[in-house]
C-alpha positions in Angstrom: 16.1 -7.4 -3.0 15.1 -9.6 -6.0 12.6 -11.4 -3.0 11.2 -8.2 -1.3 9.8 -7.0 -5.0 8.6 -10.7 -6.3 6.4 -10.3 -3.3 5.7 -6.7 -3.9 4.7 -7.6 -7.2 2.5 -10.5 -5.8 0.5 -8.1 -3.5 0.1 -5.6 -6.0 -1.2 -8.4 -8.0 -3.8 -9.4 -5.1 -4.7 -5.6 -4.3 -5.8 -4.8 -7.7 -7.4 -8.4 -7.7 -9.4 -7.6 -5.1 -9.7 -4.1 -5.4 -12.0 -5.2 -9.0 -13.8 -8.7 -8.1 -17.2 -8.2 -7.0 -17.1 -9.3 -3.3 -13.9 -8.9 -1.9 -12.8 -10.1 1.4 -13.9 -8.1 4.8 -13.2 -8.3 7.9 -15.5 -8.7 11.1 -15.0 -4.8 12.1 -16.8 -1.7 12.1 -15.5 0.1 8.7 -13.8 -2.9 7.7 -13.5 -1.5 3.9 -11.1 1.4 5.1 -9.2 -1.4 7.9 -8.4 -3.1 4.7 -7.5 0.1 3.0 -5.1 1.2 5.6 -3.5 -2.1 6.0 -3.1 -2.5 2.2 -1.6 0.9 1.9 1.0 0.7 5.0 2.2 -3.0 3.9 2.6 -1.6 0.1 4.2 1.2 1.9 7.0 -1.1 3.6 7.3 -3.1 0.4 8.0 -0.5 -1.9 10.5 1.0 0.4 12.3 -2.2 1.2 12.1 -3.4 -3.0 13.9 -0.3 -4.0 16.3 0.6 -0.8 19.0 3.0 -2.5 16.4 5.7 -2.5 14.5 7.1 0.5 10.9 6.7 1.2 10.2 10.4 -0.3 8.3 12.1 -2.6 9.0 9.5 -5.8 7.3 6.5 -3.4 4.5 8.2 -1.9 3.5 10.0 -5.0 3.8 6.3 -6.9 1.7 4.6 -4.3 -1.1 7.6 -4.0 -1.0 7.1 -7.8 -1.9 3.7 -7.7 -4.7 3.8 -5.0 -6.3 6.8 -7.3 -5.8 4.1 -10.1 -7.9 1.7 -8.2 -10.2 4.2 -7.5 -10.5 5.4 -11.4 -11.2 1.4 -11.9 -13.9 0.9 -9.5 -15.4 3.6 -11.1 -16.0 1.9 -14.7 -17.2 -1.6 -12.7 -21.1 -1.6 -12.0 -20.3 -3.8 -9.3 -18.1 -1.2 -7.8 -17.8 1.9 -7.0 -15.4 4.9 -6.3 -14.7 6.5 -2.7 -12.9 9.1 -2.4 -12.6 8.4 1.6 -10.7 5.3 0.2 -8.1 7.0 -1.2 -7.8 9.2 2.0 -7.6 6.0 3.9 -4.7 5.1 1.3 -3.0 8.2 2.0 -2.9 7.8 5.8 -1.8 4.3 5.6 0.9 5.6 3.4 1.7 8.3 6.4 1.2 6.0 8.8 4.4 4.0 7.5 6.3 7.4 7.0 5.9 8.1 10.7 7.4 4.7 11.8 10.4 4.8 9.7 12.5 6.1 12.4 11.0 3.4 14.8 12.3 0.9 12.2 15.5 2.3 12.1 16.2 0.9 15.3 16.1 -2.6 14.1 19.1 -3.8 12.6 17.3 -5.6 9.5 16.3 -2.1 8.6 19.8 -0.8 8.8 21.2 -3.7 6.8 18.4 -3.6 3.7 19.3 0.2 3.4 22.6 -0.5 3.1 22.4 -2.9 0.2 
């Protein structure tokens, strides 16, 4: 557990990183800005979850992590470099989903049952 949120706290620490240095780093796809998004917000998603296993990945995470992409959002805003998308933070959100709705495919793995029992 101590492991799963050092590195939790290490890509929070590269999101919001990248989320206010002027050129971040893309990807060689069409909409790369929201690919990155969604991956971001799905692998948070797992990380969160799996940092703080006693509690379900309900209201209290989601709401946290839709939080913290508005957050970024609010940032970019104030950078002249940057600015604030509001399709970003939908991206977020269905990234966020996206890991909700394969929570029951990961409870067919037995690492998944074994974390949530600790």
């Amino acid at each position: 557990m101590i492991a799963t949120r050092l590195i939790l706290g290490v890509i929070l620490m590269f999101i919001s990183w990248q989320a206010t240095i002027r050129n971040g780093i893309s990807v060689p796809v069409a909409n790369s800005d929201k690919v990155l998004h969604f991956l971001a917000f799905y692998m948070l998603s797992f990380f969160v979850d799996f940092a703080f296993p006693l509690r379900r990945f309900g209201a209290i995470k989601i709401i946290t992590l839709i939080g913290y992409g508005l957050l970024i959002e609010v940032v970019q805003s104030f950078l002249p470099y940057r600015s604030a998308d509001m399709a970003d933070l939908l991206t977020d959100i269905v990234g966020i989903a996206a890991y909700a709705a394969t929570i029951p495919l990961l409870r067919r793995f037995s690492f998944y049952q074994q974390y949530r029992q600790m």
